[in-house]
Every structure is written in structure tokens, then in C-alpha cells.
C-alpha positions as CSV (number, residue, x, y, z in Angstrom):
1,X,15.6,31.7,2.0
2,X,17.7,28.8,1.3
3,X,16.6,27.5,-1.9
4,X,17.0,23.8,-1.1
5,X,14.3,24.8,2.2
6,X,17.1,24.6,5.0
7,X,15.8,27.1,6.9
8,X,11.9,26.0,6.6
9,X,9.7,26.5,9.4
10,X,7.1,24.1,7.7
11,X,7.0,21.8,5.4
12,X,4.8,24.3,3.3
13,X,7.4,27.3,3.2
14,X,9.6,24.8,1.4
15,X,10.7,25.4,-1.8
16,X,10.1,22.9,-5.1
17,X,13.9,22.5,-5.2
18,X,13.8,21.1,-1.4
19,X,10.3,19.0,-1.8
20,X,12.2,17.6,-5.4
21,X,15.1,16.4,-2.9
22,X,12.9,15.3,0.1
23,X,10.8,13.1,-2.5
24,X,13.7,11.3,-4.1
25,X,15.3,10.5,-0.9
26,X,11.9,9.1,-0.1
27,X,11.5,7.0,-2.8
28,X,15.3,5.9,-2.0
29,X,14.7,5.8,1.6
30,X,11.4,3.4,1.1
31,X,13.9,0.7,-0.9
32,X,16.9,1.2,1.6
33,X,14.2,0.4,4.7
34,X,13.0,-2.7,3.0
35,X,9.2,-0.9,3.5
36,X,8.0,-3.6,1.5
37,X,9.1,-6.5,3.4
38,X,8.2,-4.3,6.6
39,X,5.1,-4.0,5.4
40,X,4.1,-7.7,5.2
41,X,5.2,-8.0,8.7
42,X,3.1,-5.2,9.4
43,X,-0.1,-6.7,7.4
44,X,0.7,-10.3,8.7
45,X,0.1,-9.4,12.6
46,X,-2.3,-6.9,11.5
47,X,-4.2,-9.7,10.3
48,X,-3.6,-12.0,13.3
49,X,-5.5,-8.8,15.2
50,X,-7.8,-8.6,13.2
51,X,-10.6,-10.9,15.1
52,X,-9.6,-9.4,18.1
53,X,-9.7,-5.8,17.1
54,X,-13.3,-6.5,15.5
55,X,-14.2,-8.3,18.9
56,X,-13.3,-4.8,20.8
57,X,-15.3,-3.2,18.1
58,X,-18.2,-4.8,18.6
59,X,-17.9,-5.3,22.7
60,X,-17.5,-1.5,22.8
61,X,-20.4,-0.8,20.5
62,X,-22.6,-3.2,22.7
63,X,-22.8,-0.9,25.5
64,X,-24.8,1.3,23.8
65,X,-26.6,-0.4,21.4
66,X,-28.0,-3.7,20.5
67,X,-25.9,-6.5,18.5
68,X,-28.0,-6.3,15.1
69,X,-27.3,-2.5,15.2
70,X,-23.7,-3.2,15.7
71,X,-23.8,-5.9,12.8
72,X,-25.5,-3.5,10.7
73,X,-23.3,-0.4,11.4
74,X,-20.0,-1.7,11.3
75,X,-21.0,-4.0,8.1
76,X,-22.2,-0.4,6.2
77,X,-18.7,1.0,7.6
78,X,-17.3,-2.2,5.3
79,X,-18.8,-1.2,1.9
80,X,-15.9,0.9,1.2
81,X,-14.1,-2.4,1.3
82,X,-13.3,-4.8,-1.7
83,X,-16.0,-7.2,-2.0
84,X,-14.0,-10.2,-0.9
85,X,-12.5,-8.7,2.3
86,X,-16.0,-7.1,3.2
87,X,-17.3,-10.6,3.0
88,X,-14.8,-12.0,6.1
89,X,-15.1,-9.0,8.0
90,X,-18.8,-9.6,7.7
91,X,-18.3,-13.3,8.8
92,X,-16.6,-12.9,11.5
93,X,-18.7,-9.6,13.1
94,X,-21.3,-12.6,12.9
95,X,-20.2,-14.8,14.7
96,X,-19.0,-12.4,17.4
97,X,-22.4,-11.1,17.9
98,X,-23.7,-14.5,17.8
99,X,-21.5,-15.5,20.6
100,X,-23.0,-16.3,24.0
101,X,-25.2,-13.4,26.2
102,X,-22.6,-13.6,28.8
103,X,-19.7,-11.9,26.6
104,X,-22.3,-8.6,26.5
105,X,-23.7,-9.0,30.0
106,X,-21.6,-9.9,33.7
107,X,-18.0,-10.2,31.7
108,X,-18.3,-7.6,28.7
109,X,-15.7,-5.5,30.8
110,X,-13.0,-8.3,30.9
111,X,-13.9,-9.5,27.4
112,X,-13.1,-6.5,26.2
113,X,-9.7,-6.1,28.2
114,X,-9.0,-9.4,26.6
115,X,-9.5,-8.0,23.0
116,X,-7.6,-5.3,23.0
117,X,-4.8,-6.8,24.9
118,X,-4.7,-9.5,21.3
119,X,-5.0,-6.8,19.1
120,X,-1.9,-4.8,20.4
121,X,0.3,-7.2,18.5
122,X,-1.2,-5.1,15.7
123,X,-0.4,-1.7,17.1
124,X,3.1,-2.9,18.5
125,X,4.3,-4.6,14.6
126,X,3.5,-0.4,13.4
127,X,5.4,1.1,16.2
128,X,8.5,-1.0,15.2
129,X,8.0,-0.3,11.4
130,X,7.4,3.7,12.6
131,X,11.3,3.5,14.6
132,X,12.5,2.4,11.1
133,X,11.3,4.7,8.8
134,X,12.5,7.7,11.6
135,X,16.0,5.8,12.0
136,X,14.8,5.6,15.5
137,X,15.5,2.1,17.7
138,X,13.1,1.8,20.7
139,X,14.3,3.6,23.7
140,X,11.4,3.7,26.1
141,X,10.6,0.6,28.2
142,X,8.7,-2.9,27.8
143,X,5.6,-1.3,29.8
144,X,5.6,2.2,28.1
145,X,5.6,0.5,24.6
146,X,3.0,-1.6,25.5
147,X,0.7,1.1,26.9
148,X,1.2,3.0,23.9
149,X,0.5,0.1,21.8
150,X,-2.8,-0.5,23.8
151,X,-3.8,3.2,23.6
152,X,-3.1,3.8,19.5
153,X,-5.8,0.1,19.8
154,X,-8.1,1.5,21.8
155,X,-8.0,4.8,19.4
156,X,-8.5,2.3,16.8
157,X,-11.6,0.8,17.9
158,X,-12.9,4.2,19.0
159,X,-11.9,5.5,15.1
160,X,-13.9,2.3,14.2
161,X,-17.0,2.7,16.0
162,X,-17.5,6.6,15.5
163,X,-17.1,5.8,11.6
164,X,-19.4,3.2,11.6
165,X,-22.1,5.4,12.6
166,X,-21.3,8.0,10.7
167,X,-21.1,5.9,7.3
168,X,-24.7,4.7,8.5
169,X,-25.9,7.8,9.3
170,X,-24.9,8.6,5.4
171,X,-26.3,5.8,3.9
172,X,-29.6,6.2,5.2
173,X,-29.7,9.0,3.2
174,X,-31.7,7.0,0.2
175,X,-34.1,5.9,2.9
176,X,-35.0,9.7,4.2
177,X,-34.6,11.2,1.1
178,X,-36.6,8.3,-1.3
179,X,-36.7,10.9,-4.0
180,X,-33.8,13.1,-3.8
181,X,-32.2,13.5,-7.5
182,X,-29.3,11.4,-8.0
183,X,-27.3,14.5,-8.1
184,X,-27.7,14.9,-4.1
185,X,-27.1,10.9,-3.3
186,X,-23.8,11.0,-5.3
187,X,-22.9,14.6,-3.3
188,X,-23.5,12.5,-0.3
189,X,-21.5,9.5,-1.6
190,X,-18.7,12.1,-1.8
191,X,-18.7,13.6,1.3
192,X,-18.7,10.4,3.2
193,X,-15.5,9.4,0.8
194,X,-14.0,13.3,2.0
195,X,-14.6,12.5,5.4
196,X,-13.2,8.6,5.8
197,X,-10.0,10.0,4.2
198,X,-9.9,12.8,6.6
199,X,-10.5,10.5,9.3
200,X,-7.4,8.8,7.6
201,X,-5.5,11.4,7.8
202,X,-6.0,11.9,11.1
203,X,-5.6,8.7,12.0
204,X,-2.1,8.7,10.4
205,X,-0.7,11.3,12.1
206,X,-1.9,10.0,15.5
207,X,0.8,6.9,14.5
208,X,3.3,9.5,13.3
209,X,3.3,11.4,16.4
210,X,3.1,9.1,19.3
211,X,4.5,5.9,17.3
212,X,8.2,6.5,17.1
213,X,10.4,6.7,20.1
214,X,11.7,9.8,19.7
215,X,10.8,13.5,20.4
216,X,7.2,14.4,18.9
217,X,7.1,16.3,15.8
218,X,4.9,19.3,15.8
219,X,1.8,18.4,13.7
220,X,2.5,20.7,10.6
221,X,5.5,18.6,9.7
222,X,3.5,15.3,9.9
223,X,0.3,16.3,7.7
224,X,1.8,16.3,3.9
225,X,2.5,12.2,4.4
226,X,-0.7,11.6,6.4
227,X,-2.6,13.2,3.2
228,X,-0.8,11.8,1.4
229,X,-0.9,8.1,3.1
230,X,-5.2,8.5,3.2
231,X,-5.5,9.5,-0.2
232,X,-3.5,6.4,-1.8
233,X,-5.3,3.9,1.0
234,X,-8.8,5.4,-0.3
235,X,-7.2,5.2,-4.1
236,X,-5.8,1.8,-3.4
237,X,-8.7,0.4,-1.8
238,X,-11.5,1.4,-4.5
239,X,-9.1,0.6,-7.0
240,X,-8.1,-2.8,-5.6
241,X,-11.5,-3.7,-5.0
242,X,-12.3,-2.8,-8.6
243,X,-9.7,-5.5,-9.7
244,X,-10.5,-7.9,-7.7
245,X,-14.3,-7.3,-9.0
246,X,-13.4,-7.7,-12.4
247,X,-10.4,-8.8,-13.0
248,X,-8.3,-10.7,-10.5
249,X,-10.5,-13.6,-9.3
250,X,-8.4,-14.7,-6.1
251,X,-10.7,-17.6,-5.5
252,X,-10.1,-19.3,-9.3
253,X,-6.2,-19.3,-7.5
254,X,-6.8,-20.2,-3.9
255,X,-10.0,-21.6,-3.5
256,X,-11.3,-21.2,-0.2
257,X,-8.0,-19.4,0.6
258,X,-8.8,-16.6,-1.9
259,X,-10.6,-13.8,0.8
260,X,-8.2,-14.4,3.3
261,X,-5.2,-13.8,0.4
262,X,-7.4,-10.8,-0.3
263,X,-7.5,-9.4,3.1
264,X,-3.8,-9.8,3.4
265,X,-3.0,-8.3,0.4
266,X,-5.0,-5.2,0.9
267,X,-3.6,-5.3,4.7
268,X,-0.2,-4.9,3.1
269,X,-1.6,-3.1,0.4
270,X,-2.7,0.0,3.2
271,X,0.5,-1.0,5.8
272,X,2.7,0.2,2.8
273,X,0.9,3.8,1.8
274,X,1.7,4.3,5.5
275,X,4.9,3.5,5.8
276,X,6.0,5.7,2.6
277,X,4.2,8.5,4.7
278,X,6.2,8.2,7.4
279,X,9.4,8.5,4.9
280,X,7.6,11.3,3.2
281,X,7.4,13.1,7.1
282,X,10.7,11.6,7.9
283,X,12.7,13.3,4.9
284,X,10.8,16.8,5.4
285,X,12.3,16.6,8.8
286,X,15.5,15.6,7.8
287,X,15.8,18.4,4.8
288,X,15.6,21.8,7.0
289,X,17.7,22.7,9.9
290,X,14.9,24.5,11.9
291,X,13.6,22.6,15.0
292,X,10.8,20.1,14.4
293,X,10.4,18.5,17.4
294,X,7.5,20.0,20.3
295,X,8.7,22.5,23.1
296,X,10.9,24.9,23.2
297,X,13.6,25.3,19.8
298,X,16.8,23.4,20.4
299,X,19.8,23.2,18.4
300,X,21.1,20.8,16.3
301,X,21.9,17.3,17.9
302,X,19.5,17.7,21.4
303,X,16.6,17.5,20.2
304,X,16.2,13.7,20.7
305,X,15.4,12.9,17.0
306,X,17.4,11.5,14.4
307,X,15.6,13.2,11.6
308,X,15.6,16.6,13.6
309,X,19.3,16.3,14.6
310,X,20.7,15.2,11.1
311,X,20.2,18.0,7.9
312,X,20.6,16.1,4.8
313,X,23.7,17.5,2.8
């Protein structure tokens, strides 16, 4: 085997000598990319579809149950949350349930065409980011990128609702178990913790694989920067909500302004960790000279991705 990996069939038959290379590229790679300032793009019209994306939410929850459950549920999915940004998700899952009977009854169907289409803003500002950190530019057409924009939405809201009833479905474990030993409520705690950041890491590699415009990679080449992308959102978001508990009081600063700064800096916060796993998955590609992509092997320069066509020297 090639001891810098450049015959690896998977990121995991890599040798340290390769993964030492593909990391320090990626650390280069996510300065040369301007991630950061991609990022706040990212977390900026993340933001903007935000109310629209909690609107879907709670639209597609409401066909099968009642708005107080949906309040309930997706506020337990929040907890994970820093306390400030748990508090404007909560306010504005309020007043969408609040809003008139009509939105749940005759039009629920067209409100929640309507939502979706303002949250694909969201979706499309990650596809963009996604071509960068692949050193992909957007070949497929107007209507194809906005489908795909749509459908990585709609997987979001789906994401969203089957986690919110999950999380509740954990944390009504002190209510059936009143005198389970602390022991077994903190096992649970844990398991729901294992299981958001798998659902993470799923999610992830949904983006990394239909995202980019290029050729898909096969999923064992995208899984080492989805882990790693959930397991710094979960570490960032416990520990930012931690400092924002105790430490960083954004209102003293901002006043009214300090949740919404908050929310955008967590926003940016979680749009980074995933960008630096797609230059993670990016540089794997780019460090072996075996085919990547899906389908049938093809050499070097036809397989319709940069990464995949290019070995790094």
C-alpha cells in the first residue's frame, strides 16, 4: 500500500501518514475557502429561514396532531438549545400556532407550500457553500437546484418533526418512571444526546451527497466529516450554551438584540462545523487515486468530480 493512502478504497484503509496530510490540507483548505466568511452567509439566510422553516414544522406536525402537542414537542426538541436561542424559537412556534384556524384547516396545504418555498433560501445558501468546499461551480440548471434545495427543506422539516417526538418520547421518561434511580434518567439523557448526533450525522451526509454539483460520492467517503461535523455541533452547542449561561451575557451588550445575536452566532457557530466537514470529505477524496464517485470505477479525470479527478501531490 502506498503509505501516503493513494491507493485507498476507503477513507478507513488510509494510513496515519495520508489522514496527517488530508487534515493539514483541511485546515489550509478551510482558510483558503474563506469558510468563515461563507459561513456567516450561510447562518445569515439560515436565519432569514428560520420562521419559515419552523412554520413548515409546525404545518406538517398539525396534520396529525393538535397545536399544543406541536408547541410542546418541538419546544422539548429545543432544550438541547442555549437558553437564549431556545427562548425565540419558543416565541415564534407561539405565535405560529396561535395564528388563525384557517392556516391548519381549508389552506394548510398551500401554507405549507408557501413555507417551504421561503425556507429554500436556507437550503440553497448550503448548496453554494457545499460547490466551494468541493471546488465544484454549479452546473445543473435554475429548476434542478431549486428542487434540490426544496427537497434537502422538506428533509429538514421531516428530520425536525421525527426528532421532536423522539426527544419527547425521552423526556417523558421522569414522568413514567417517577422513581427510577438517577443512574437510569442520566443513561437516558445520554442516549437521546447519541442519537440527535447520529441524526446529525446523518443529516450531514444527506448535504454532502446530494448538495454539490458534481458526481455523488459513495457514502463511506462522506461519514469521517459528518461524525465529525455532529460531534463538534453537539460539543459547540452544549458548550456555547454553557457560556452564554454563565458567562457571556449577550443581553448586558445588545439589549433586546442579544437572542437574536445569539441565534446568529450559534447559526454560524453550526454552518462552520459543517463546512470544515465537507473539507474534511473533500481532502479524503482528493488524497487517494481510487474512484470515489457512485457507479461503475472510472479513471482519473471522468468521473465528473474535481476532488475525484485531481490526487493531491
Amino acid at each position: 500500500m502506498d503509505p501516503k493512502g493513494r491507493d485507498a478504497r476507503s477513507p478507513w484503509a488510509m494510513p496515519w501518514a495520508g489522514w496527517k496530510s488530508v487534515l493539514w490540507r483541511s485546515w489550509n483548505e478551510a482558510s483558503d475557502d474563506n469558510i468563515g466568511l461563507i459561513a456567516a452567509g450561510v447562518a445569515f439566510y439560515g436565519f432569514l429561514a428560520l420562521v419559515p422553516l419552523l412554520g413548515a414544522v409546525v404545518l406538517s406536525y398539525g396534520l396529525i396532531a393538535d397545536p399544543a402537542t406541536v408547541l410542546h414537542d418541538v419546544r422539548a426538541l429545543s432544550t438541547i438549545l442555549p437558553r437564549d436561542i431556545a427562548a425565540v424559537v419558543g416565541d415564534q412556534l407561539l405565535g405560529l400556532v396561535d395564528s388563525p384556524d384557517s392556516r391548519k384547516g381549508f389552506g394548510i396545504l398551500i401554507a405549507l407550500a408557501i413555507a417551504l418555498f421561503g425556507a429554500r433560501n436556507g437550503a440553497g445558501a448550503i448548496i453554494a457553500a457545499l460547490n466551494i468546499a468541493y471546488e465544484e461551480k454549479e452546473k445543473r440548471n435554475f429548476i434542478w437546484v431549486n428542487l434540490t434545495a426544496i427537497a434537502i427543506t422538506i428533509g429538514a422539516v421531516i428530520a425536525a418533526v421525527l426528532a421532536a417526538g423522539a426527544m419527547t418520547a425521552l423526556g417523558a421518561l421522569d414522568r413514567l418512571l417517577p422513581f427510577a434511580p438517577d443512574a437510569l434518567l442520566v443513561l437516558g439523557k445520554i442516549i437521546s444526546h447519541v442519537l440527535l448526533t447520529l441524526a446529525g450525522a446523518a443529516g450531514a451526509a444527506a448535504l454532502y451527497r446530494f448538495g454539490p454539483s458534481r458526481a455523488k460520492p459513495r457514502w463511506t467517503w462522506i461519514t469521517p466529516g459528518s461524525l465529525l461535523a455532529a460531534l463538534l455541533w453537539l460539543g459547540l452547542t452544549l458548550g456555547f450554551g454553557a457560556y452564554v449561561r454563565y458567562v457571556g451575557r449577550f443581553d448586558a451588550t445588545y439589549g433586546s438584540l442579544g437572542a437574536i445575536v445569539a441565534l446568529l452566532t450559534w447559526l454560524y457557530l453550526s454552518s462552520y462545523v459543517l463546512l470544515f466537514g465537507a473539507e474534511l470529505n473533500s481532502e479524503l477524496e482528493h488524497q487517494t487515486a481510487h474512484d470515489t464517485t457512485t457507479g461503475a470505477p472510472q479513471p482519473l479525470g471522468q468521473r465528473r468530480a474535481w476532488v475525484a479527478d485531481n490526487v493531491a501531490e
